[in-house]
Every structure is written in structure tokens, then in C-alpha cells.
N, C-alpha and C positions, 0 to 999 in steps of 0.2 A: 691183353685179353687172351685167356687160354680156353678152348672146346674143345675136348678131348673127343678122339673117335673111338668106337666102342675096341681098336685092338691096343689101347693107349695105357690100359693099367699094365700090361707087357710087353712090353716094346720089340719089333719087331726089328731083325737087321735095316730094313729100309726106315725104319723111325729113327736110328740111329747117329746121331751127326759127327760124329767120331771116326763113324767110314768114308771110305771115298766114295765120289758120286757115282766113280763107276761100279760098285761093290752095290750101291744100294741100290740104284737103279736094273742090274742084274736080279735082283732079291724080290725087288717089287713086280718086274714082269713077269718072274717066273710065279707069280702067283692069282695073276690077272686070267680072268674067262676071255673067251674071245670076243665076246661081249664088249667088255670093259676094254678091253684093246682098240675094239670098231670105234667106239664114245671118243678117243682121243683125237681120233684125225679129222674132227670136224670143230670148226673156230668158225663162230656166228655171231650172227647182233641180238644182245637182249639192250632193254628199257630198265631204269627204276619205276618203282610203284611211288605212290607218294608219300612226303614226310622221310625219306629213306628208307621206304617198305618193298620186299620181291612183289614185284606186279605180277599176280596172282589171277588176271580175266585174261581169258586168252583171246577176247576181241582186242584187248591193249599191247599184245606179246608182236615183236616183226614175225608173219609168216605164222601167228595164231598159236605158235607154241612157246607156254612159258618156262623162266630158268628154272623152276621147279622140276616141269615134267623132264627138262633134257639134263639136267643133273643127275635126277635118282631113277629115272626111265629109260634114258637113253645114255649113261655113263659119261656122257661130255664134260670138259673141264677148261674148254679155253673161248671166251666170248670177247666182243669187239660192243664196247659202250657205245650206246646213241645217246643224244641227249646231254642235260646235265643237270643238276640242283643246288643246292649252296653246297660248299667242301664239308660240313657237317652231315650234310645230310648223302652226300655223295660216297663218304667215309662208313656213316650208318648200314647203307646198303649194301657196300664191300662186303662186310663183317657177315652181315645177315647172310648173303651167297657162300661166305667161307664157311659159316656156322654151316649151313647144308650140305656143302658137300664133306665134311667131317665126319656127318653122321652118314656116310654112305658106307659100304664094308671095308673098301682100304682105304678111303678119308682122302683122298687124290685133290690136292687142294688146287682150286680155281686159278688162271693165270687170264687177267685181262688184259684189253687192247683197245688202243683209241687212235682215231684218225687228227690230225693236229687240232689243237684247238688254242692256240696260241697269237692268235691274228686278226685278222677279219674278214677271210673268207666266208662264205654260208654257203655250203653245197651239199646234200644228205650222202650225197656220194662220194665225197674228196676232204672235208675239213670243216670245222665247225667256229664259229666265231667263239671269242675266247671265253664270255659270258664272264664267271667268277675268276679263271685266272690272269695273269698278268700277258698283257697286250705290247704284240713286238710288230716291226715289220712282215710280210711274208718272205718267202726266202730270199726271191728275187730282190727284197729290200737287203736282205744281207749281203747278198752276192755284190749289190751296188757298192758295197763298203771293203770288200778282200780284205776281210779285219777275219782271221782266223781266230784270233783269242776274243774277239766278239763272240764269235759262232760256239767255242767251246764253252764259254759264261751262260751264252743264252738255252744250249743244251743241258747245261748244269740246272738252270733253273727249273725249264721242263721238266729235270730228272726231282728234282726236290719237290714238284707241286706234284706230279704224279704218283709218287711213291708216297705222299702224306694223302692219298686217297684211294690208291691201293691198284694204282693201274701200272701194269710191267711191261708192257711193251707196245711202243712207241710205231704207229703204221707209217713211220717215217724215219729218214728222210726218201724225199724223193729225186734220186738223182737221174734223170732223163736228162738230156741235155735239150733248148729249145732252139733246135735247128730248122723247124717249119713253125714260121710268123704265125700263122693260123690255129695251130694246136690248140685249142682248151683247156688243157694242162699243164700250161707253163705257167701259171701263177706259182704254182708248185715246186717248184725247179729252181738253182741255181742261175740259170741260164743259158746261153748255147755254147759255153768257153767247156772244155773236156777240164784243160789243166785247175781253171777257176774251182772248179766242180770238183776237184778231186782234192783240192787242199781244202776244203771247205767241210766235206764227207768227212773226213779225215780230224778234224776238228770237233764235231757234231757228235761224233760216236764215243770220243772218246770226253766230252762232256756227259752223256747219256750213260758210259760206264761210272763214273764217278772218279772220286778221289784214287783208288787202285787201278784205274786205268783195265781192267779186265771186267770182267762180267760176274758179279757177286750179288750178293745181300743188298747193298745200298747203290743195284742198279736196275736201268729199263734198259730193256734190251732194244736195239734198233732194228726193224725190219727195212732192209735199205731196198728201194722197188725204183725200175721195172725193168728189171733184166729180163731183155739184154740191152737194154737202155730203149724209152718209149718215145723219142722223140721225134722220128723219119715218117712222121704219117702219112700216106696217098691224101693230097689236097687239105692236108689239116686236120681231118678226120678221127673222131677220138672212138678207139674200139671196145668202147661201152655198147657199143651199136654198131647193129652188123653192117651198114654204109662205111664207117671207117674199119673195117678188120687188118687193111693194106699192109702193113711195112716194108718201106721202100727204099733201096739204097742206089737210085741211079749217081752217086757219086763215089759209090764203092768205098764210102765210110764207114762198115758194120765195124769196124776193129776200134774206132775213135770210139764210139759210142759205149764200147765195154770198159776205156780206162775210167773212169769213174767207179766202177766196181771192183777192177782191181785195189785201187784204193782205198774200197770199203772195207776189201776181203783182209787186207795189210791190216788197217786200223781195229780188228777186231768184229769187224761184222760175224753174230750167229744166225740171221736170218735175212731170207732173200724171197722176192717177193717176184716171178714172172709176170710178165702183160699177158692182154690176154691178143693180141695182136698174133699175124699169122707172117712170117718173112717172104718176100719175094722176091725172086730171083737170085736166089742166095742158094748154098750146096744145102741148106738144111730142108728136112721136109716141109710143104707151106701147110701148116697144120697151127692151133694157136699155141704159145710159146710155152702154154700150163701144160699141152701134152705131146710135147716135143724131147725126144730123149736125146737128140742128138747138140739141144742144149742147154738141157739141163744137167743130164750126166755125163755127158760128150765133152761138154764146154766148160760148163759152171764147177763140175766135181773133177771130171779129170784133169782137164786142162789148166784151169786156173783154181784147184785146191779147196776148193769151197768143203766143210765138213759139218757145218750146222744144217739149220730149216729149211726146205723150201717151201713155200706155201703159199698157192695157186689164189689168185688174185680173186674175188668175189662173185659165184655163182655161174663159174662151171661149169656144171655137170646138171641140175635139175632149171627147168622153165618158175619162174615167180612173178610177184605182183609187188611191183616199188609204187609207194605213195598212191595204188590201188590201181594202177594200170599193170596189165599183163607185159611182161618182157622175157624172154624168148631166153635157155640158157647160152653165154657166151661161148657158145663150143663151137668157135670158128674152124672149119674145115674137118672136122667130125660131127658138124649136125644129126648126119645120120644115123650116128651110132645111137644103142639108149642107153640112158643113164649109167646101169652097170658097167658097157662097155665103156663110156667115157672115162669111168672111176679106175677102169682096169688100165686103161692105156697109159691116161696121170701116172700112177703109181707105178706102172714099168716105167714111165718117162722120169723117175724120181721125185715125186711130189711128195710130199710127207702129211700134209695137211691141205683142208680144202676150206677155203675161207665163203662168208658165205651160205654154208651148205650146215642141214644136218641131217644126214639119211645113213647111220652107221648101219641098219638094218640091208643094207646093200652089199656094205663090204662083207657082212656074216654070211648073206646070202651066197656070192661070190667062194669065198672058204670052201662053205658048206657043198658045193656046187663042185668042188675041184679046181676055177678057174684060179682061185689065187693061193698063193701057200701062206700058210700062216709064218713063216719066217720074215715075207715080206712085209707082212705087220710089223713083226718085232724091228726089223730094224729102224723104221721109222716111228714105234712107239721109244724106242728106247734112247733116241733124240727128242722128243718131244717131254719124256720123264725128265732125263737129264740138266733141260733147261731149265725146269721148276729148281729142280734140287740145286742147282746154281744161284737160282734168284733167292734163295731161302724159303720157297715157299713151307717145304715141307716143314720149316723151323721157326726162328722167331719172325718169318715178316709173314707169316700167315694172314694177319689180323693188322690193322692199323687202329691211330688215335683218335678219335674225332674232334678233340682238342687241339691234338697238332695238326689234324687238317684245317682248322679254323683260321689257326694264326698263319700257316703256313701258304695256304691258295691265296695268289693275288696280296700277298705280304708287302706292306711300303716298297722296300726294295727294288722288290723284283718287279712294282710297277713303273718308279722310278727309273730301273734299268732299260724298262722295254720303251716308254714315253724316251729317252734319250738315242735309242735306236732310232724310233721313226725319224726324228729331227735330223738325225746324221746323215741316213738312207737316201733322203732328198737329193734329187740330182740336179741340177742346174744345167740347163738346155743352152738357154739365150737369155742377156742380160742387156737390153738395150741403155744406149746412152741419149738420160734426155734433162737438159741441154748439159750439154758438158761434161757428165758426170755418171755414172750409172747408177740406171732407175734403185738397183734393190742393192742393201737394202731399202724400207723405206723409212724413213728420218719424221719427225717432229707428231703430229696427229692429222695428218690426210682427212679430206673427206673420201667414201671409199663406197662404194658400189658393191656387193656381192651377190655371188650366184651359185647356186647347189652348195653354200654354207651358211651354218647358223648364224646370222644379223650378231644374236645376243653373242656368242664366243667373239666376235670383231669388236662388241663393241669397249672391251677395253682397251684397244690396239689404235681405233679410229673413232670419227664422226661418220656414221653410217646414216647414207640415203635413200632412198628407194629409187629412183630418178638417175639411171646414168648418165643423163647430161649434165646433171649439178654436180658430179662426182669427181674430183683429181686422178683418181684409178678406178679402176674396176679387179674384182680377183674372182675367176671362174674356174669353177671345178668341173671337172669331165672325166666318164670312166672310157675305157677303151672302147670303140665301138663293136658291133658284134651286132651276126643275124639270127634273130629270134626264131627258133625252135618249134615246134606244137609240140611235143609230150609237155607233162608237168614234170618229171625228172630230167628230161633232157635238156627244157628250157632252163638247168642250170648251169649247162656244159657251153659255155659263151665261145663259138665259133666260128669261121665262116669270116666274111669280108674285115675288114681293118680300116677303112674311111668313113668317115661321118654320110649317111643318104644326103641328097643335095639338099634336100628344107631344112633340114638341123644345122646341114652346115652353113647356108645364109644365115640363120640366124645367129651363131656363133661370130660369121664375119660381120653382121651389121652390128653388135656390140663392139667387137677390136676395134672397128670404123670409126664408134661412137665417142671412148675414149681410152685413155692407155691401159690396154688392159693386161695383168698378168693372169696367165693361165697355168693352173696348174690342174698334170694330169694321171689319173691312176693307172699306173701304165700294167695289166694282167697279161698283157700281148706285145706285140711293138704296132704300134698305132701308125696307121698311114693318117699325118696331118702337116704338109708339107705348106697349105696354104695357114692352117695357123700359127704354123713355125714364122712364117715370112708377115703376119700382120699385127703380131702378141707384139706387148711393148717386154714381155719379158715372159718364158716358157721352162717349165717345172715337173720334172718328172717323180711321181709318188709311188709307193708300191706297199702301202699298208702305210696312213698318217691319217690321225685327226685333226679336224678343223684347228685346235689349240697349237700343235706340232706345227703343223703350216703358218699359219699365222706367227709363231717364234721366228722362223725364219724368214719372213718377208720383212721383220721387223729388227731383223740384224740380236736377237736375242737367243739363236741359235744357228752354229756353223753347221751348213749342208755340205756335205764328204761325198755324195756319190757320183759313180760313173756308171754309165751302162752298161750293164751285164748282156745285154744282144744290139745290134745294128737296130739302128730305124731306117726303114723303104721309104723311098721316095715317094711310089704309088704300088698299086693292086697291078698291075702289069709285070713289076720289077717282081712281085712275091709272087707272083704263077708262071713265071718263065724259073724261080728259085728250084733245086735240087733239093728235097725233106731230108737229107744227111747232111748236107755241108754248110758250116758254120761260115758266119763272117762272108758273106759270098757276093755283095754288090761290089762294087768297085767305087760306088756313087753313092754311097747312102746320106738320107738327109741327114744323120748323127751316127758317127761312128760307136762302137764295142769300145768302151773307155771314154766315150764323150763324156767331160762331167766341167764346169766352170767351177773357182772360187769366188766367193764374196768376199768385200773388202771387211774389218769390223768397224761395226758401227763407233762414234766418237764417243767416251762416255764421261 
């Protein structure tokens, strides 16, 4: 599919693909308004419209403004997808957004971005369940497996369904390390191992570059986040919300926490992505890390060589409304500045781009004002150009198939590949022996009990009862526990304690009491459950599996591979006397960092 932009019957050095990128991206800035400069350095969230149509009401647009108006209005060219619709129609919409911005004066073609949607998360703020594409563990399920050539296949596939729908870069991975049990962000994560995390990055990026191993045409670029690693939170605290702003190194591990990003930077990483967290106690200023110079350019660029993106974590700089509630902008330790100054301070601190955000009318203002030079633009537009002309935008991947998005999202394969993940991912806790022999697998057709799974997925495995007295097992499912919230967005940021409240958990133990029961559990956290450890006839760690996955494995029709990527506590005492920097830190834990059993295989 070709739209020519109206400077397209004479091709311009920058339309050129013959030169190099740095030849045309010279060509194209030196022709850009400052206008057109300001539009570049803001990466926001738009919606489709329906059937693959631009959503064109601006009561349906995030934040009331649609990709229409900040396209041909406000000269923007880089947006972050919400949502999703079948890959046909997902693909329709692409095109439609690149057809607009073609016909704009220099045709500065759209580069999207999307938060994972490869799993089963659902959080509007962190990942989106996979809907139409192919369903894998989340990372933590990878990390369970230290199968690097897993990691690089499963980023390949990512990079195939995304690019057959027109999205280039990837708000992932996230390498934080989960050093504090409490975080709400470690679903996200590799885990708390630095070294785990760094061959795994390492792996991921260079799946997501493609077959050439660099950054071209037939790649998505990675934005690896949250340098300077997000994991040291004061009490667990996630600084979406000014109660966790903290970062905290009472174990004097800041330097642990950046190998993970040296490793990205090695493997190719172009873009990097600050928290928005503020450091304490550390030589750096306690300001948050988006306008922190001393390291972002102190650390990230000088120090450790970093020469691609930065691009400051989501909403910054102005105050907004998520899922209609007012929230306050993240400008930890510059509240008081306004807006412009925020913008101004970023961008001395090295920020290139502001995610989030679209108020390029600031940065002209600013110019126009004397406070900033327009040189300062250009270097950061002319990293921001460069990346396109990298990706091909300005060339043949302007445009995608919608045909080959059809066959290509959620393709046999690749959902085969990701179902064989889940099954691997499973971690085997405890396997009790009853009598004689151990419990799992389970052998012949059980009568079987279940809870928080579908009856009908069991019942080709077993005879399912309702009645756990009449049951030979029982098999219960359980997500990590966590204390509810009041916002509506923040109720999805799962927090705060890691034991079952005491009625849940009688309930839980008057089942295990009842009969043998395996539990298996979604582990987003490490779960304080030291009395179900000690009463399950058999205990199962999950980290993205469907009821079918689970069920293959209790049924000896699938080998579980995993070990755990963090320690499990004993109790909530051992996790609040823990250091939020320092990994692997009981001495005691009820299941060590690599706990994982084998099953025998069944007879066949």
C-alpha cells in the first residue's frame, strides 16, 4: 500500500533511501518549523475508532484530544496503543493513521508503541491481556525457565505479530529486579536475580531485533525500563503514586540494580525508559529519575555509553484524569515547579521524549521565551528522526497487510508455542507422598474437587464433584494475596501485605483438612503462605497458565521446568525487617530462589 505525501512526485534528499540515515535525517531537520520539532518529543496514548476507523469524537480520545487533531495540529508522530480489535482491523487503523500523517507537509510517518500484551496481565497502566495475540507466560514465567533461547523465540514472535500490525516499539522489557516482596511490579520483571535478568534482556532484544540482530526494517525496537532499575521501593510502594515516590538502598545495592541495563545497552538496546521514583540517600539529587541529570547524563550517557532515547516514563510534567479520576503529575520532588519548568529541567536532565504528555505548545513557548535553545531540540529530534529511518518507516514499512495481519496475530504456531510455555513455566513447590508414591502426577481418572477452575476444562482429566468430601483430591487455584486499593486505577496496582486475611485463610485450610488437596498458585509476588505449604498434599507455583496448562500437568501430560525466580518468606515480619535492594536475603525462606521439583513421567 503506497500514499504519497504531497513532496513525493520529487523526492526529497530525506525521502531518499540510498543515503544514510544520518544524511537524511540532517536533511529532514534542517527543514522542520519549530513547530514541527516541538510535535516530536511527545509519545501519548490514542484508541482506535471502530471497525479500524481514527476515533474521530473527542469524548472517546484519552485526555479528549484525537490522533487527528495531534497529528495535523500539533505535529506529533509517536503514540502508545490502548486497546485492541481483531489484527484486521488493528492493521486497518495503522494505515488509516499513516495515510494522515503522509498528507501532512513533510509526511513524518507515525511510529507506535504498546505496553505487553502477550499474557495475562490486565492493568490500563502496565500490560494488557493478549486478546487476539498469542498467550505466553509473563516474564516471571520465563525467568522460572532460564531458557534464553525460549526468551529470544518468544521475542521473535512478539516482534512478528507486532510488526504484521504496525506497532514498533515494544514498552518492554521490563527489567527491574524484584528485590522488595511487595512491589506491584514484579509481575513484570524477570525476578530479583541481576545475573538471571541480564542474560534474559539479552536474549529478548535481540529476538525483538530480528533475524539481523541490529535494529532495522523487520524490527521493534525495545524500550528496556526502569532505569536505574525500579525495584528498591520504600515498603513496596509503587511511584505511580506520590505515597511510593521512595527509592531506597539501605543495602547499598544501587550498582546491582543497573547490571541488568548494562546488558541491555551491550545487546543493542535504543531506548530506555526512567522511573519516575526519586533516589534516597544516594550522591544523586532526590528529584524523580525523569529529571535527574546526574543520571541520566551523568550515568546512563556518560558513564555507561548509552546513545539512543530516553523517554520519561508517563505523565510527567502536566496533572490528568486516568479512568476519570484526577491524578496529580508524577513530578516527584519538583511539584513546585510548573509545567514549563518541569519540561525545561527533563530536557537539561537528557530526556528526549515525554511519554504520556502532549503539550508541544510549551516547548515553543519556552524557545520563543529564550529559556531553551533550539539546538536543544534538535539534538533530541534528530534521535527521535533517526529511529524511524531505522525502522523503515520513512520506506517500505510505512504501511502494513491486513491480510498478513490476519494470518499472522495469534497464528497456530505461535499459540502453540506460548500454551507449551505456560506448561514448562510451572514450578513444583511440594509433592507429597501418598501412600508410598507421590501424589502428582495424577494417574487413572480421579474423582476431583475444584475451585477457582472451570469444572468443564477438568472434566476431560477427571470425574468432577461438587462435594469435597466425595472427592479423591481437590485442585485450588489462588492468586497472590494483596490489599485493596480505593482509586479505580490504583485498585490495579496489587500491593501491600502478601498473606491470606485470616477468614480466607481458614477457609483455604478447612478444604486442605477436607481432602488431599493440590494447590496451585499465581504467584505475581512471592506469597507469604507458609501454613499452606505445610497442609497442600501438593503445591504449584504459576505465573501466567490456563486452567488446560495446569491440568496437563497434574496429569503427568506435561513436564513442569520451573524454579523460582525470587525466595518465598516465611511470613510478613521476615518481608518488613527485608532491605528493598537486596536480593535473596532470608536465610530461612520457606522456598528458596531456584526451588523448583521434578515429576516422574507418567507410565504410558
Amino acid at each position: 500500500m503506497t500514499t504519497p505525501h504531497p513532496a513525493a512526485a520529487s523526492p526529497l534528499p530525506y525521502q531518499d533511501p540510498q543515503l544514510s540515515v544520518e544524511q537524511r535525517v540532517a536533511d529532514l531537520l534542517a527543514r522542520m518549523t519549530l513547530e514541527e520539532k516541538a510535535g516530536q518529543l511527545f509519545h501519548t496514548m490514542v484508541t482506535m475508532g471502530e471497525n479500524g476507523t481514527l476515533a474521530d469524537d473527542p469524548a472517546r480520545a484519552p485526555g479528549g484530544t484525537t490522533a487527528r487533531i495531534m497529528v495535523t495540529g500539533q505535529y506529533m508522530s509517536h503514540f502508545n496503543l490502548l486497546g485492541a480489535g481483531s489484527p484486521r482491523e488493528m492493521a486497518q487503523w495503522h494505515n488509516h493513521l499513516q495515510e494522515l500523517a503522509a498528507q501532512t507537509r513533510l509526511g513524518i510517518p507515525v511510529t507506535l508503541s504498546t505496553d505487553p500484551r502477550h499474557s495475562f496481565t490486565d492493568n490500563p497502566g502496565t500490560a494488557m491481556m493478549a486478546g487476539p495475540f498469542s498467550q505466553w507466560p509473563e516474564p516471571l514465567g520465563l525467568a522460572a525457565l532460564d531458557d534464553p533461547e525460549l526468551v529470544r523465540s518468544y521475542a521473535d514472535t512478539v516482534r512478528r505479530e507486532y510488526l504484521s500490525v504496525g506497532l514498533r516499539v515494544a514498552l518492554h522489557p521490563q527489567i527491574d529486579l524484584a528485590t522488595e516482596p511487595r512491589w506491584s511490579r514484579i509481575p513484570g520483571t524477570f525476578g530479583e536475580d541481576a545475573d538471571l535478568t541480564s542474560r534474559l534482556v539479552s536474549a529478548y532484544i535481540t529476538g525483538l531485533h530480528g533475524p539481523s540482530r541490529e535494529l532495522g526494517p523487520d524490527s521493534v525496537a525495545a524500550m528496556v525500563k526502569h532505569f536505574p532499575g525500579g525495584g528498591p521501593q520504600k515498603d513496596g510502594e509503587d511511584p505511580h503514586f506520590g505515597y511510593g515516590r521512595e527509592q531506597v538502598y539501605p543495602g547499598g545495592r544501587f550498582e546491582y540494580h543497573l547490571q541488568p541495563f548494562k546488558a541491555a545497552i551491550e545487546a543493542g538496546a535504543t531506548q530506555v525508559m526512567p522511573y519516575y521514583g526519586t533516589p534516597v540517600g544516594t550522591e544523586h539529587e532526590e528529584v524523580g529519575f525523569g529529571f535527574n541529570k546526574g543520571i541520566i547524563t551523568g550515568l546512563l550517557r556518560e558513564q555507561l555509553g548509552f546513545t539512543g532515547l530516553v523517554v520519561a516514563d508517563w505523565g510527567l510534567i502536566t496533572d490528568n484524569d486516568i479512568m476519570g479520576e484526577p491524578h496529580p503529575a508524577r513530578a516527584w520532588g519538583v511539584e513546585h515547579l510548573t509545567p514549563e519548568e518541569r519540561l525545561l529541567k527533563a530536557l537539561h536532565a537528557g530526556v528526549d521524549q515525554f511519554g504520556g504528555e502532549r503539550c508541544p505548545e510549551l516547548v515553543v513557548a519556552l524557545v520563543h521565551a529564550g529559556r531553551l535553545q533550539e539546538s536543544r531540540l534538535d539534538a533530541s529530534v534528530a534521535r527521535l528522526l533517526a529511529e524511524k529511518f531505522r525502522l523503515g518507516l520513512f520506506d517500505d514499512r510505512r504501511f502494513v497487510d491486513p491480510d498478513h495481519a490476519e494470518k499472522t496475530v495469534g497464528r497456530a504456531d505461535f499459540r502453540a508455542a506460548g500454551a507449551a510455555a505456560q506448561r514448562r513455566s510451572v514450578t513444583v513447590l511440594k509433592n507429597e507422598v501418598i501412600p508410598g508414591t507421590a501424589l502428582l502426577p495424577l494417574t487413572g481418572r480421579p474423582r476431583l474437587y475444584v475451585k477457582n477452575m472451570d469444572p468443564a476444562a477438568a472434566a476431560p482429566y477427571a470425574d468432577i464433584t461438587s462435594d469435597p468430601a466425595e472427592a479423591h483430591f481437590a485442585v485450588l487455584r489462588l492468586n497472590t494475596p494483596f490489599e485493596p486499593r480505593p482509586g479505580l486505577f490504583e485498585s490495579f496496582f496489587h500491593a501491600g501485605r502478601l498473606d491470606f486475611p485470616e477468614d480466607e485463610l481458614k477457609k483455604i485450610l478447612t478444604l486442605l483438612d477436607t481432602v488431599p488437596t493440590i494447590v496451585v498458585i499465581h504467584l505475581e509476588r512471592p506469597a507469604v503462605i507458609p501454613e499452606i505449604a505445610d497442609r497442600s498434599a501438593a503445591l504449584l507455583a504459576a505465573y501466567g497458565a490456563d486452567d488446560e496448562a495446569i491440568l496437563d500437568v497434574l496429569f503427568g501430560n506435561a513436564t513442569p521446568e520451573g524454579h523460582l525466580p525470587f525466595q518465598l518468606p516465611r511470613s510478613m515480619d521476615e518481608v518488613r525487617r527485608g532491605r528493598p535492594d537486596v536480593p535473596q536475603e532470608s536465610t530461612d525462606p520457606l522456598y528458596a530462589f531456584g526451588h523448583g521439583l521434578t515429576l516422574r513421567p507418567t507410565s504410558s
